[in-house]
C-alpha positions in Angstrom: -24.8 132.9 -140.3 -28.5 133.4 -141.1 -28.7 129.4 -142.7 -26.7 127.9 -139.3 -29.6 130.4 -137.7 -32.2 128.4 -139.5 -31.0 124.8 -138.8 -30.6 125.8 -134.9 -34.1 126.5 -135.0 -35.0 123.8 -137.1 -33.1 121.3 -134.3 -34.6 123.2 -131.5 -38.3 122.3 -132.4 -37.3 118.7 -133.2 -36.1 119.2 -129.2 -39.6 120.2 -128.2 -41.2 116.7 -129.6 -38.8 114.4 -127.8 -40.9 115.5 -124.2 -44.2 114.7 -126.7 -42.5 111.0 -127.5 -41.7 110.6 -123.8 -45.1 111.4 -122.7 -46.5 109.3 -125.0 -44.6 106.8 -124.2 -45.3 106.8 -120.3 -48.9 107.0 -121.8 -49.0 104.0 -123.9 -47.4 101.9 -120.9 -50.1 103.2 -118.2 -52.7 103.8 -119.9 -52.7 102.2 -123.2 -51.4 98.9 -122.3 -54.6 98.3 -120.5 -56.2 98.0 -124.0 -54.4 95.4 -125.3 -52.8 95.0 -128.9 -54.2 98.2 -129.8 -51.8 100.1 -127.2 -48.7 100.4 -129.7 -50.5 101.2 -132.5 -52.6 103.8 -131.1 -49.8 105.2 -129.3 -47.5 105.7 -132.9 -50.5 107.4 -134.6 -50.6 109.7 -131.3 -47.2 110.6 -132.0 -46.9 111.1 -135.8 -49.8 113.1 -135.1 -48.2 115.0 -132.3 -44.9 115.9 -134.5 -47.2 117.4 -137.0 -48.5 119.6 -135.0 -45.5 120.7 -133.6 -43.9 120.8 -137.1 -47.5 122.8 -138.3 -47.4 125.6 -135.3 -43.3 126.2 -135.3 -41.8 125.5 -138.3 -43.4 128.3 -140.0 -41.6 130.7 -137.7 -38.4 129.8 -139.2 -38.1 132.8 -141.7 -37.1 132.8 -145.4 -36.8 128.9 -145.8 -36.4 127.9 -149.1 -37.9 124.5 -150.2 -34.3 122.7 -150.1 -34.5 123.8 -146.4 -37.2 122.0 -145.5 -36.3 119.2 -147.1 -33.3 119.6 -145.3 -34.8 120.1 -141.5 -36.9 116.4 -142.8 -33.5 114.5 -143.4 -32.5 116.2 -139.6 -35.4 115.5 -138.0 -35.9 111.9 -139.3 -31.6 111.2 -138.3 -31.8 112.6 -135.0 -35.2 110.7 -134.3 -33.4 107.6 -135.4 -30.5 108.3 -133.1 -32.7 109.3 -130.5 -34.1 106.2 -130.3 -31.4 104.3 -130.9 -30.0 105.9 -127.9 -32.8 104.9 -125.9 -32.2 101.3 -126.8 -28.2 101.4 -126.2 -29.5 102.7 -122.7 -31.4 99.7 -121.8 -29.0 96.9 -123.1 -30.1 96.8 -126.7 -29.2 98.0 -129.9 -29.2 98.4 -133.6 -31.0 95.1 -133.9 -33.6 96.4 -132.1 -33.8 100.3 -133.7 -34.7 97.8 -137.1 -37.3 95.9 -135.4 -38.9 98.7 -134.3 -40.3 99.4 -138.3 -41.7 96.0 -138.2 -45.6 96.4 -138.7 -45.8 92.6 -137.4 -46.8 93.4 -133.7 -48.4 96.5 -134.7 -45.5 98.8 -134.2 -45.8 102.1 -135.9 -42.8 103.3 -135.7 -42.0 103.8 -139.3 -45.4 106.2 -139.6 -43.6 108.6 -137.0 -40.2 108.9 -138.2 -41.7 108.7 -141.7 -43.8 111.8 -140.1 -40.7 113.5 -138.9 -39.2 113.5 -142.4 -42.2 114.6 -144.2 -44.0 117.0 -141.8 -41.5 120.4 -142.5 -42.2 119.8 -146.5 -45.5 118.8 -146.2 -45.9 121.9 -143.8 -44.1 124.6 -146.0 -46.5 123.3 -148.9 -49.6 123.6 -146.7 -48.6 127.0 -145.5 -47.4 128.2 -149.6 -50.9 127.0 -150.3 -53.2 128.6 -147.2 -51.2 132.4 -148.6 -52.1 131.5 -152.4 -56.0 131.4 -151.7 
């Protein structure tokens, strides 16, 4: 019961950073935009850097993780993010085609940074966090 406890929690802060993505997203097409081709590359980096944080404040609540967990809460994270999105594409008339596009650097599209971010960040946060109660 206690590792089903840990994923819940795990899934439940990758819930918390889909409002962040939206956000962003209404940012980037009101406010960005207005700054031309730097808009979509600008808004990923806000992003990536948004689910870090989130990943760096809440994942170390989840208690007695083991490192196989957090690589396990990555592989989650980065699936439902991928879903998520492709979701969001299926919605507005699109589809898998266009989830692929989406990690094309070509038009400055960042989108492989932020789910790259959302399979690294609990790892990368655990080892930060080991480290920080070593010294």
């Amino acid at each position: 019961m206690m590792i089903l406890k840990k994923y819940i929690q795990a899934i439940g802060i990758w819930i918390l950073i889909i409002p962040l993505a939206i956000l962003n997203g209404g940012l980037r097409e009101t406010v960005f935009v207005k700054l031309g081709d730097v808009a979509l590359p600008l808004s990923g980096i806000i992003l990536s850097f948004s689910i870090f944080l989130v990943a760096y404040l809440l994942i170390p609540k989840i208690k007695d993780c083991t490192v196989k967990d957090y690589i396990l809460f990555g592989i989650i994270w980065f699936f439902l993010t991928n879903l998520f999105d492709l979701s969001m594409y299926l919605s507005e008339g699109g589809g898998f085609r266009d989830l692929l596009n989406s990690y094309h650097f070509s038009k400055g599209n960042l989108w492989f940074l932020v789910v790259m971010t959302t399979l690294f960040s609990p790892i990368i946060v655990s080892k930060i966090k080991k480290q920080s109660k070593e010294d």
